[in-house]
MARBA-425447 format. One record per residue (C-alpha): x, y, z; residue in three letters. Coordinates in steps of 0.02 Angstrom, whole numbers, padded with zeros to 5 digits, m for minus. Example, Ala and Ser with C-alpha at 12.3 -4.5 7.8 and 13.67 -1.06 7.14 Angstrom:
residues 2
<rec><px>00615</px><py>m00225</py><pz>00390</pz><resn>ALA</resn></rec>
<rec><px>00684</px><py>m00053</py><pz>00357</pz><resn>SER</resn></rec>
end
This chain:
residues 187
<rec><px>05999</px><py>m01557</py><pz>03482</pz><resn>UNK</resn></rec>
<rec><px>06184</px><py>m01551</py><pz>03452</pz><resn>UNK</resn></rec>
<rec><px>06310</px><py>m01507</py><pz>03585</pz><resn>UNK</resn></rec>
<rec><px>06486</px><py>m01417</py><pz>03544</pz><resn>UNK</resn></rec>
<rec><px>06611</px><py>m01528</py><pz>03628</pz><resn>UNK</resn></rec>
<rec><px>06772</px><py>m01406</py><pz>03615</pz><resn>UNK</resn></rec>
<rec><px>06837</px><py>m01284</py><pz>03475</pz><resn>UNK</resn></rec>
<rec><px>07007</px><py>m01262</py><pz>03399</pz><resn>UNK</resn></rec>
<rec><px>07058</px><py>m01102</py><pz>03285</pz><resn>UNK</resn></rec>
<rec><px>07201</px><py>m01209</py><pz>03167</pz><resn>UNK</resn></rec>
<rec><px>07340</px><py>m01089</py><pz>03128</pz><resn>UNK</resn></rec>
<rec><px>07279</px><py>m01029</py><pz>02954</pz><resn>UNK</resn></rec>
<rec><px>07096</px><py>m00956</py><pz>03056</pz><resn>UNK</resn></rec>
<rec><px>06986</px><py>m01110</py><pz>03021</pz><resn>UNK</resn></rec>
<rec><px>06880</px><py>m01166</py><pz>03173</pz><resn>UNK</resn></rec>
<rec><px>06872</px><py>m01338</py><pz>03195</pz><resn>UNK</resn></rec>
<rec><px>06751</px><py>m01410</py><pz>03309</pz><resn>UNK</resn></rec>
<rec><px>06683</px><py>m01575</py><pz>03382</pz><resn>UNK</resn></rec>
<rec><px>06509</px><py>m01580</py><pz>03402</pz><resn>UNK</resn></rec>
<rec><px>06383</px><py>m01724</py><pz>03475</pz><resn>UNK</resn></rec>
<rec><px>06244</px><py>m01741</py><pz>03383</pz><resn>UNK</resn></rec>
<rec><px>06166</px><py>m01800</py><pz>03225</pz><resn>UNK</resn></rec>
<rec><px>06242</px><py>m01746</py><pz>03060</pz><resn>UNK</resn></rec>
<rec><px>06055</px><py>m01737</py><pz>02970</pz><resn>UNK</resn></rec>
<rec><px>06024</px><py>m01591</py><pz>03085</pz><resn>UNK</resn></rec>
<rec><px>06174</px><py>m01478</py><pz>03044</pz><resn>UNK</resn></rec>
<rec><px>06144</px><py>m01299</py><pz>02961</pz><resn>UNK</resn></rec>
<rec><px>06288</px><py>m01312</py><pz>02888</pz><resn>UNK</resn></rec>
<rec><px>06333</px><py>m01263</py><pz>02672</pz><resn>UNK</resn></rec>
<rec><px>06369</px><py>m01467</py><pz>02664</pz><resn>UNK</resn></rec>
<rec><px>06389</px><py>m01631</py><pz>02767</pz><resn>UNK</resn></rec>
<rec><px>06483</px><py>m01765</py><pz>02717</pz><resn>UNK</resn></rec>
<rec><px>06407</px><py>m01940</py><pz>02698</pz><resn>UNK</resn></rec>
<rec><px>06527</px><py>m02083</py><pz>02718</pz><resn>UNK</resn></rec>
<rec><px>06484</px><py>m02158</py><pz>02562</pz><resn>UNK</resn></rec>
<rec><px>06506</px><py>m02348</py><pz>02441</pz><resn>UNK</resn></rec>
<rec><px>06585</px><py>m02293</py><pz>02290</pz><resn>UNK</resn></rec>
<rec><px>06419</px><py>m02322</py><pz>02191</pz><resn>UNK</resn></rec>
<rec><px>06339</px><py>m02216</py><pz>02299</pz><resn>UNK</resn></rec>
<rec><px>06217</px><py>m02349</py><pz>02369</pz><resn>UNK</resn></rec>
<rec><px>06133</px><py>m02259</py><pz>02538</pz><resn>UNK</resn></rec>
<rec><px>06089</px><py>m02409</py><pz>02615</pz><resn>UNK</resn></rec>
<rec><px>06161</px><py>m02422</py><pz>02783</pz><resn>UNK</resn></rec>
<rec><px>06250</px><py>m02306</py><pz>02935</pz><resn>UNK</resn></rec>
<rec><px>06260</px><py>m02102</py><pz>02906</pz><resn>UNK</resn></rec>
<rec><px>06211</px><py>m02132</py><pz>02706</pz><resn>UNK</resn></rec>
<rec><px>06033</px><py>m02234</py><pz>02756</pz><resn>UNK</resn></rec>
<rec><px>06022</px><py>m02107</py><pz>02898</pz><resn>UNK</resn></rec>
<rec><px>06061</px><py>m01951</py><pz>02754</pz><resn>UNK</resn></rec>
<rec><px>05932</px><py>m02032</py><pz>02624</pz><resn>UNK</resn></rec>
<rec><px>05805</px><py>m02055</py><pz>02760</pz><resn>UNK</resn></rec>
<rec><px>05815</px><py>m01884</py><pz>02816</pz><resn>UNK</resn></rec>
<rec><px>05845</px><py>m01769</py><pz>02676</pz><resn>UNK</resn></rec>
<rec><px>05723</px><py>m01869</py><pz>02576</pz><resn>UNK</resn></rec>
<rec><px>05726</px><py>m02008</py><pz>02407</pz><resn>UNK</resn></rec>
<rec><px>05811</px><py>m01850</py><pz>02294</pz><resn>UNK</resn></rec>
<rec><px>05984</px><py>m01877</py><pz>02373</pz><resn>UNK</resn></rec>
<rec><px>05943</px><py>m02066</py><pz>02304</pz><resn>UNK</resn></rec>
<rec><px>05899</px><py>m02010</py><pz>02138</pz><resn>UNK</resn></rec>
<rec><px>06045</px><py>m01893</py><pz>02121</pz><resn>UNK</resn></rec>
<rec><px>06178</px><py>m01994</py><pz>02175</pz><resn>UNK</resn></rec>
<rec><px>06131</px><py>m02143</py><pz>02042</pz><resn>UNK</resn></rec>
<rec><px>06135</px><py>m01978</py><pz>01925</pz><resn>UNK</resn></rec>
<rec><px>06302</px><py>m01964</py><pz>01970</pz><resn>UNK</resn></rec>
<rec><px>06358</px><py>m02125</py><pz>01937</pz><resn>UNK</resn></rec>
<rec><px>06277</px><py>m02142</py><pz>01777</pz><resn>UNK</resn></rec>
<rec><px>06365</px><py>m01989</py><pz>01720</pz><resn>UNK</resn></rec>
<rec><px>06531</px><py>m01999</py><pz>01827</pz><resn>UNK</resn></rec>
<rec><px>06542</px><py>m02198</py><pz>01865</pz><resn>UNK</resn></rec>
<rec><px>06593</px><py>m02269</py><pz>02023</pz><resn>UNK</resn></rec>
<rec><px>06661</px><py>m02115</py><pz>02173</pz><resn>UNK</resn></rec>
<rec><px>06865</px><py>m02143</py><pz>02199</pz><resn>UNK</resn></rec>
<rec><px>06932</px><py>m02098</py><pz>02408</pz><resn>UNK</resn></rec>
<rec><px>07001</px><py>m01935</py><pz>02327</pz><resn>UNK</resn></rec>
<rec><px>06865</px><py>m01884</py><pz>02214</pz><resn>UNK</resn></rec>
<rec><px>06697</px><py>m01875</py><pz>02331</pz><resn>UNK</resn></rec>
<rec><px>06536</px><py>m01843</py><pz>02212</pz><resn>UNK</resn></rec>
<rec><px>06403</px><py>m01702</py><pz>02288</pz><resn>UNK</resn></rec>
<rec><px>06225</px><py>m01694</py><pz>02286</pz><resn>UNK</resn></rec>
<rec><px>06080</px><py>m01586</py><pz>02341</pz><resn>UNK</resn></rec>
<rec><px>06035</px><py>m01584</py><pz>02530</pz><resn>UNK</resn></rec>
<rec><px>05864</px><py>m01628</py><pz>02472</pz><resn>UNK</resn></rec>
<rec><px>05750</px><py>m01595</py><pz>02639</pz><resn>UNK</resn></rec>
<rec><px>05900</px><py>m01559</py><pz>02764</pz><resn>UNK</resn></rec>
<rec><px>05965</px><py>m01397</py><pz>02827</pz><resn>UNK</resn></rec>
<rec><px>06133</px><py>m01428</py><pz>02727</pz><resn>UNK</resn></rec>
<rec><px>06133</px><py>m01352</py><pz>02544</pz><resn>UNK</resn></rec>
<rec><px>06239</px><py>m01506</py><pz>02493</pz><resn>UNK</resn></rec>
<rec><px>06284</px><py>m01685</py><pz>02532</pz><resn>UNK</resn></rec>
<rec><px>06470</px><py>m01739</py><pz>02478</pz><resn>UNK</resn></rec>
<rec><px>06468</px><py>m01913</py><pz>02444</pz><resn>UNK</resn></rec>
<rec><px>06661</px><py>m01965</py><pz>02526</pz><resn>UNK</resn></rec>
<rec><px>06715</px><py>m02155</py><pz>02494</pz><resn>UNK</resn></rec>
<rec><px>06771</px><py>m02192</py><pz>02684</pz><resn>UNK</resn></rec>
<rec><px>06909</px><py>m02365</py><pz>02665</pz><resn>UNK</resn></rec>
<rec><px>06854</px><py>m02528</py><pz>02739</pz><resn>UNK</resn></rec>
<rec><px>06945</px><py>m02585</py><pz>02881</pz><resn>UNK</resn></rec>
<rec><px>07063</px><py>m02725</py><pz>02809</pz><resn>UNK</resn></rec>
<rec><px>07061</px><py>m02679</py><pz>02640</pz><resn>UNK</resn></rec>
<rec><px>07245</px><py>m02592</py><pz>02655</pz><resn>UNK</resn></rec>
<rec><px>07307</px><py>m02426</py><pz>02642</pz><resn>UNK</resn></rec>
<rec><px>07148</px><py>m02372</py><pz>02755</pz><resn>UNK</resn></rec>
<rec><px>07230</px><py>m02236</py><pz>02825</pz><resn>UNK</resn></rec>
<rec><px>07301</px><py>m02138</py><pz>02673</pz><resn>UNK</resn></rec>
<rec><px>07127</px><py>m02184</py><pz>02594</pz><resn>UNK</resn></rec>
<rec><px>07027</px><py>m02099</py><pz>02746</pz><resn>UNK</resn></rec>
<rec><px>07164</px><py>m01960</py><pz>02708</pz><resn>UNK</resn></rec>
<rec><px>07114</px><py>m01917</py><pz>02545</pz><resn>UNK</resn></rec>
<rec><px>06922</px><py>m01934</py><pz>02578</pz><resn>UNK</resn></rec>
<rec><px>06944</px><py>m01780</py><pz>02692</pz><resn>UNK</resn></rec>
<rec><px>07066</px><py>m01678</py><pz>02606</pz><resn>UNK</resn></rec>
<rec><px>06946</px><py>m01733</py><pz>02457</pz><resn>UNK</resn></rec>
<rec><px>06800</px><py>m01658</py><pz>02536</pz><resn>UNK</resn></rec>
<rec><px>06880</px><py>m01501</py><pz>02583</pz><resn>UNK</resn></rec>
<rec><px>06933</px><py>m01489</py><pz>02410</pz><resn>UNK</resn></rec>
<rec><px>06753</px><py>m01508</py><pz>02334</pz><resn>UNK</resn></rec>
<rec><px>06683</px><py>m01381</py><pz>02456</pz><resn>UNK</resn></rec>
<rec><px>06799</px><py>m01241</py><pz>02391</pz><resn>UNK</resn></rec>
<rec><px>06762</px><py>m01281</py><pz>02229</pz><resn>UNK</resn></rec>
<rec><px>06585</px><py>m01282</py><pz>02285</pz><resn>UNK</resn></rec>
<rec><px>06609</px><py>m01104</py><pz>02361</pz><resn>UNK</resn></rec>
<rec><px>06555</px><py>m01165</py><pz>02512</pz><resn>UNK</resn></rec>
<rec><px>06589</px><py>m01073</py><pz>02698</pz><resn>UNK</resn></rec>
<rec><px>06544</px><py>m01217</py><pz>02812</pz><resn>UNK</resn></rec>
<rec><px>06552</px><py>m01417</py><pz>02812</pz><resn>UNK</resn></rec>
<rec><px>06513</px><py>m01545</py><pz>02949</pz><resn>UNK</resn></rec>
<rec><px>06595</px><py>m01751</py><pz>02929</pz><resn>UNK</resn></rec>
<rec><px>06538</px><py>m01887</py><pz>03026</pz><resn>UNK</resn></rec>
<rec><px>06678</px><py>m02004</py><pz>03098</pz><resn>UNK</resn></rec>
<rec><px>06691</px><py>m02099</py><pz>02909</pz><resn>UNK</resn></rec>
<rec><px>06721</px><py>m02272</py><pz>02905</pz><resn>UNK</resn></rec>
<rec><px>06717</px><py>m02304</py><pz>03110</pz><resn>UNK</resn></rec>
<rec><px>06553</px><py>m02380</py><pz>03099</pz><resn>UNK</resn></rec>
<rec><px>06494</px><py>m02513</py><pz>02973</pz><resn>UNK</resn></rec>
<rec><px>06659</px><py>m02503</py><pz>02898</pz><resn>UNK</resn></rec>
<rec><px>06760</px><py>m02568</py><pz>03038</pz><resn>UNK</resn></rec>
<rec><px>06897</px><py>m02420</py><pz>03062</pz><resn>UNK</resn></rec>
<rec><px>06977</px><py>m02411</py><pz>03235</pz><resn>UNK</resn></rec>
<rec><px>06875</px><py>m02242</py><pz>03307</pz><resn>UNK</resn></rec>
<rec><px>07038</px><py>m02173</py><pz>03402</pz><resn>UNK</resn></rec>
<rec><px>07162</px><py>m02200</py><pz>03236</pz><resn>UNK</resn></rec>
<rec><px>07033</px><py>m02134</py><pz>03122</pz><resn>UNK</resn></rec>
<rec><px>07028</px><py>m01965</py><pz>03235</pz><resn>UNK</resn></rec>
<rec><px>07208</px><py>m01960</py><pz>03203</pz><resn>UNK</resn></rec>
<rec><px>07207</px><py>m01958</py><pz>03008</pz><resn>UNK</resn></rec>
<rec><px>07058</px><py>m01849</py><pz>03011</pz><resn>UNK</resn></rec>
<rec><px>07120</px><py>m01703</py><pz>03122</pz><resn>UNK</resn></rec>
<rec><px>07285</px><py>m01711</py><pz>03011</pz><resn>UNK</resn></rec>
<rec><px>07204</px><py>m01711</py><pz>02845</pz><resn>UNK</resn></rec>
<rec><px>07095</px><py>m01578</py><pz>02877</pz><resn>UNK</resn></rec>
<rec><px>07269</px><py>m01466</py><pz>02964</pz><resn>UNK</resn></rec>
<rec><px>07377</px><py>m01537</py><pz>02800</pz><resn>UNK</resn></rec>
<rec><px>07221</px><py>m01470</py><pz>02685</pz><resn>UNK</resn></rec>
<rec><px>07234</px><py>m01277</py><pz>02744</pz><resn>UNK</resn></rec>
<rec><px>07404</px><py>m01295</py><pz>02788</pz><resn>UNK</resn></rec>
<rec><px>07437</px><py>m01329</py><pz>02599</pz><resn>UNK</resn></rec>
<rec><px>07260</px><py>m01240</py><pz>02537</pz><resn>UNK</resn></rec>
<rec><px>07304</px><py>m01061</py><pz>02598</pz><resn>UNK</resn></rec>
<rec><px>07149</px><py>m00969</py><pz>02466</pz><resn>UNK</resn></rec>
<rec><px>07024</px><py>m01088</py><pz>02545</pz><resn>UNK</resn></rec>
<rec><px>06864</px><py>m01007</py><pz>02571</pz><resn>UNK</resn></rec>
<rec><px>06807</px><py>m01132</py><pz>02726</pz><resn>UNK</resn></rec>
<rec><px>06775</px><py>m01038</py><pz>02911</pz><resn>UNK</resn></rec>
<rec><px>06730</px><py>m01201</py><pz>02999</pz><resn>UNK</resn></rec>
<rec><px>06730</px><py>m01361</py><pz>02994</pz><resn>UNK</resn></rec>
<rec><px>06631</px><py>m01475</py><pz>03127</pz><resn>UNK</resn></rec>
<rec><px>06656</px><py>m01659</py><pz>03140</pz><resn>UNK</resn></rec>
<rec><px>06502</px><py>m01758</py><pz>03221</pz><resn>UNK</resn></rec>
<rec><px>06522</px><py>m01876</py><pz>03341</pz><resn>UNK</resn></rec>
<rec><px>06355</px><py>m01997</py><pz>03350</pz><resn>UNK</resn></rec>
<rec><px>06389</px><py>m02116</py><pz>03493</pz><resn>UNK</resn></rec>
<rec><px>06487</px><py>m02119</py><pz>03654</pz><resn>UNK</resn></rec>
<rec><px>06610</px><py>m02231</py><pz>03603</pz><resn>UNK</resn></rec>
<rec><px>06665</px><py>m02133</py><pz>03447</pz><resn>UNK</resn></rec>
<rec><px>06640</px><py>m01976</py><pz>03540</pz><resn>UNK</resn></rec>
<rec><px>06768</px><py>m02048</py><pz>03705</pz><resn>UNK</resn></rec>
<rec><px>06905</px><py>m02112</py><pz>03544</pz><resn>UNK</resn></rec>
<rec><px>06892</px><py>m01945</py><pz>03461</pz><resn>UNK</resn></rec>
<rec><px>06895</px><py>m01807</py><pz>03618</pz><resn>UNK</resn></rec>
<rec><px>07031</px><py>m01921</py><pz>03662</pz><resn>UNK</resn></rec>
<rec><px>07137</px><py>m01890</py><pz>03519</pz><resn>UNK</resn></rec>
<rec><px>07091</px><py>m01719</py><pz>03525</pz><resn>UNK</resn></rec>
<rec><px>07152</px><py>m01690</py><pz>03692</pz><resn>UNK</resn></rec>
<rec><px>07325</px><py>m01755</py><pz>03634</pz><resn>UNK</resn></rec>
<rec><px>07310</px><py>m01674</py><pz>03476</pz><resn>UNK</resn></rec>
<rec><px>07285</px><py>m01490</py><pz>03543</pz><resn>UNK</resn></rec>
<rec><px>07406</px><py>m01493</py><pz>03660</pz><resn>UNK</resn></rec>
end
């Protein structure tokens, strides 16, 4: 079951939140799945996503590609939820550690997905800690760029329609690196 760490109303009324848990379990309008750019769910959150939410998240996402080619950092594709609680899965192309530029890439995979889930019309939208697992990004810097992407976002998106946003924290090493940050970050 998954645990609300701490809570944050930003300045423009969204709730941010840290949760421990498992994203696959979230009744949320979407989750994000730190995704390959062609969409291939075969490892870390995306096997987990697939393996939950069943083989039509699969099917859809090679739909995607097919139709929209290869997923860009800024430009996250979306699928069904298939089988989990979420409505929708929004495919976000997390950087790999040592490619360059990680951080500004990790930047617009969030602001990305916050973009695609207005369009979407959506209320509610849970992220895992993108690219901190098989793709190598330092957990505590990654925090960083993700709790200032998603302030820039509704700083500079005042119509959005999104009430919360929860970011999922998996392991106790990622979820030490992030409440870290977010100590310093809320204060």
């Amino acid at each position: 079951m998954n645990r609300l760490l701490d809570e944050r109303t930003l300045s423009t009324g969204q709730k941010l939140q840290l949760v421990e848990g498992d994203i696959t379990t979230e009744s949320v309008d979407a989750i994000v799945n730190a995704a390959n750019e062609h969409l291939q769910h075969g490892g870390g959150v995306a096997w987990a996503i697939v393996r939950r939410g069943g083989e039509i998240i699969q099917q859809e996402s090679d739909e995607w590609v097919r139709e929209h080619g290869p997923v860009t950092h800024a430009r996250p594709a979306w699928t069904s939820g298939g089988l989990l609680p979420a409505k929708y899965v929004i495919h976000a192309v997390g950087p790999v550690w040592g490619d360059g530029d990680e951080d500004a890439k990790l930047a617009a995979a969030v602001r990305g997905s916050l973009k695609l889930a207005d369009k979407l019309g959506l209320h509610s939208i849970a992220f895992p800690s993108i690219s901190t697992g098989i793709f190598g990004f330092p957990k505590g810097r990654a925090a960083g760029v993700v709790f200032k992407a998603i302030k820039y976002y509704f700083d500079h998106t005042r119509a959005s329609g999104i009430q919360t946003v929860r970011i999922l924290l998996f392991d106790q090493e990622t979820r030490d690196a992030f409440m870290d940050v977010w100590k310093e970050w809320v204060s």
